[in-house]
Every structure is written in C-alpha cells, then in structure tokens.
C-alpha positions in Angstrom: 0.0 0.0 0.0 1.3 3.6 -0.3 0.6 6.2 2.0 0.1 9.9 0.6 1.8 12.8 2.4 -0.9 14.9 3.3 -0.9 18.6 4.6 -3.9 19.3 6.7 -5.4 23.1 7.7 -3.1 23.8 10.6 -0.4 23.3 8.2 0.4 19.7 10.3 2.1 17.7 7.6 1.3 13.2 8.0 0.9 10.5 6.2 -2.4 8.9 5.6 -3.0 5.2 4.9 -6.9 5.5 5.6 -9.9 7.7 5.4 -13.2 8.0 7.5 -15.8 6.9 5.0 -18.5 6.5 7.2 -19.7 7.8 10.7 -22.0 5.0 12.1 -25.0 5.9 14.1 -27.4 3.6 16.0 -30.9 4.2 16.5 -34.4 2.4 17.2 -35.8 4.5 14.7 -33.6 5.5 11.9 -36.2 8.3 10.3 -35.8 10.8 13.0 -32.6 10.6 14.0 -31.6 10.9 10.3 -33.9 13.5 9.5 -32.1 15.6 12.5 -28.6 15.4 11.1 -29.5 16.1 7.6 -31.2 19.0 8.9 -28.1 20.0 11.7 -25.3 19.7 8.9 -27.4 20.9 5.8 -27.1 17.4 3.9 -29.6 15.1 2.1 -30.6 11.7 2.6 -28.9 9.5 -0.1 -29.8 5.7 0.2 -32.5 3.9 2.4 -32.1 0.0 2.7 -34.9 -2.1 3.1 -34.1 -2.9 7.1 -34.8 0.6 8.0 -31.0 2.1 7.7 -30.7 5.5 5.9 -27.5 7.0 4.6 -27.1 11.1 4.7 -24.5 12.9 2.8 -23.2 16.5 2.0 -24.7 17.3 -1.6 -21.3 16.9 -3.2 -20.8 13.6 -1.7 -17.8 14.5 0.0 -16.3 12.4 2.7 -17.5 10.8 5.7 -21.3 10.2 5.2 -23.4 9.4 7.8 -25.2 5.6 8.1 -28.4 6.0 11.0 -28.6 2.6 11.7 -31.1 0.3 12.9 -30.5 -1.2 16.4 -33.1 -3.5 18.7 -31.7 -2.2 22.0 -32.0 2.0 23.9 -28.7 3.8 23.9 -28.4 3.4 27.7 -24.4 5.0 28.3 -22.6 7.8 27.1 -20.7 7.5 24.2 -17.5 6.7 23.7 -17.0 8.7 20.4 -18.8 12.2 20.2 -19.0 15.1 17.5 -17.5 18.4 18.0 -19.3 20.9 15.7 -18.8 24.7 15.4 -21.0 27.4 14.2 -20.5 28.4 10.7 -21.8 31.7 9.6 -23.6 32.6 13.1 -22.2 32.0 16.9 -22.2 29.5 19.0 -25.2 30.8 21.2 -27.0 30.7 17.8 -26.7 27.8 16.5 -27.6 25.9 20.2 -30.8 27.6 19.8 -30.9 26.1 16.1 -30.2 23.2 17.4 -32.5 22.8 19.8 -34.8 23.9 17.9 -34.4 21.1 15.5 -34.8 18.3 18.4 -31.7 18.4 20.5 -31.5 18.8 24.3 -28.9 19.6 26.5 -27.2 16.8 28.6 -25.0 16.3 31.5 -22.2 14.5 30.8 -19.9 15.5 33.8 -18.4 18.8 32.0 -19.1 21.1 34.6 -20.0 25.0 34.9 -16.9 26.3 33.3 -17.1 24.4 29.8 -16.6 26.4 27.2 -18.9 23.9 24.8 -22.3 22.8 24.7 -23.3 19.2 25.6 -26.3 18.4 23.5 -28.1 15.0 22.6 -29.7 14.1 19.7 -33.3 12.2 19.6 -32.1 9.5 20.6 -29.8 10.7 23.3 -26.1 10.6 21.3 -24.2 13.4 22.6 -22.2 15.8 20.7 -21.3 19.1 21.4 -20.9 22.7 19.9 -17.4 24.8 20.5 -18.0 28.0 21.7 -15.5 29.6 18.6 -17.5 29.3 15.0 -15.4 28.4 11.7 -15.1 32.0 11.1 -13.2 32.5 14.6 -10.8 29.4 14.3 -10.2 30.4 10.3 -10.0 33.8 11.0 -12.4 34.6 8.0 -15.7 36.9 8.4 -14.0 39.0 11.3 -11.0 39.5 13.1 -9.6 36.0 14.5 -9.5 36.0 18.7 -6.2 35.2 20.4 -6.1 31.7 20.8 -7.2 31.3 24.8 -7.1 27.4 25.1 -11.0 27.4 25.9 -11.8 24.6 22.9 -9.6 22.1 20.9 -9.0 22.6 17.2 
C-alpha cells in the first residue's frame, strides 16, 4: 500500500493510509434521527435499505457520510466517540438555539459549569457538542480572528 503525504489546515504535515468513509450511528428509529442530522449539517438523505438504515450525505458527496442505523436495544451509556461541531456563519449561542430547535437537548455529561462547549443529545440521546469559537473564529475569515485562549480544541 502507499501512504500519501498529506498537509492538513493547521499546516500539520502526516501521512495517511486510511480515510473516515462512514460515521455509524445507531438508532431504534432510523427516520428521526436521520432527519435531525440532515437538517443539523445541511445534507440530504442519499440511500434507504430495506431494514430501515438510511444514509445522509453533503450534496457533493464529499467524505465521511453518515449511516443511521437500525438497532433493537435503547442507547443506555454515554458514548464513547462524540462530535465536536462549530457554528458556521452565526455563533455559537445561535446555532444551540438552532439546534435545539431542531430536536436536540442539553445533557449532562460530567463537564461542569466552566465548559466552554455545549453538551447536547440528539433524539435519541447521542451526545455531541458545539465549541464555543464558530469556523469563522478558528479560520480567522468573516471578522478578526480572537487570540487563541485554550477554551476549545481545534
């Protein structure tokens, strides 16, 4: 195999053998919990299969897609694997309330009064959360870029 030397937006040069293709997401009921992330990351549903599993995708089908996933059993512990999103084109406060909006709820995962991040749940309880610096702030495009505090990873 040959590995490809890569240079990624922090300007953090590696080789890469292997790319995410697919984030996997369990559910008891696919629809909704499909439906949500279409709507949270502005992407379309692109496949159904006949057990109930639906596929969402960016419209240019760029890398990773999301599979919702039929499951027979509750999500009944915090995950082990979570999403970090950031605002894009709004702030963080604003896109929470879009979020919620949309079906989320906040959770309690342990992070405690000073986070700097959002803990939210999808409808089906999966956490992720939302930095509290937007892609404009991290890629210092839209406004002037903040001193980097430390308050949320990159």
């Amino acid at each position: 195999m040959t590995s490809v030397l890569i240079h990624d937006w922090c300007g953090y040069s590696a080789t890469r053998t292997s790319r995410i293709s697919v984030i996997a997401i369990d559910a008891l009921q696919p629809r909704p919990v499909a439906d949500f992330w279409a709507a949270v990351l502005g992407w379309r549903i692109v496949e159904e299969s006949t057990d109930g599993s639906i596929s969402i995708a960016p419209a240019d089908n760029v890398w990773p897609a999301t599979d919702v996933l039929r499951v027979p059993e509750h999500k009944t512990v915090k995950n082990r694997l979570h999403l970090d999103l950031r605002a894009d084109g709004s702030t963080a406060a604003a896109e929470v309330d879009r979020l919620l909006a949309l079906g989320a709820r906040h959770v309690n995962v342990g992070q405690g009064p000073g986070a700097t991040w959002t803990v939210l749940a999808d409808p089906e309880g999966n956490e992720f959360c939302v930095l509290s610096r937007s892609v404009q702030d991290v890629t210092g495009t839209g406004h002037d870029r903040p001193e980097q505090d430390g308050t949320d990873s990159l």
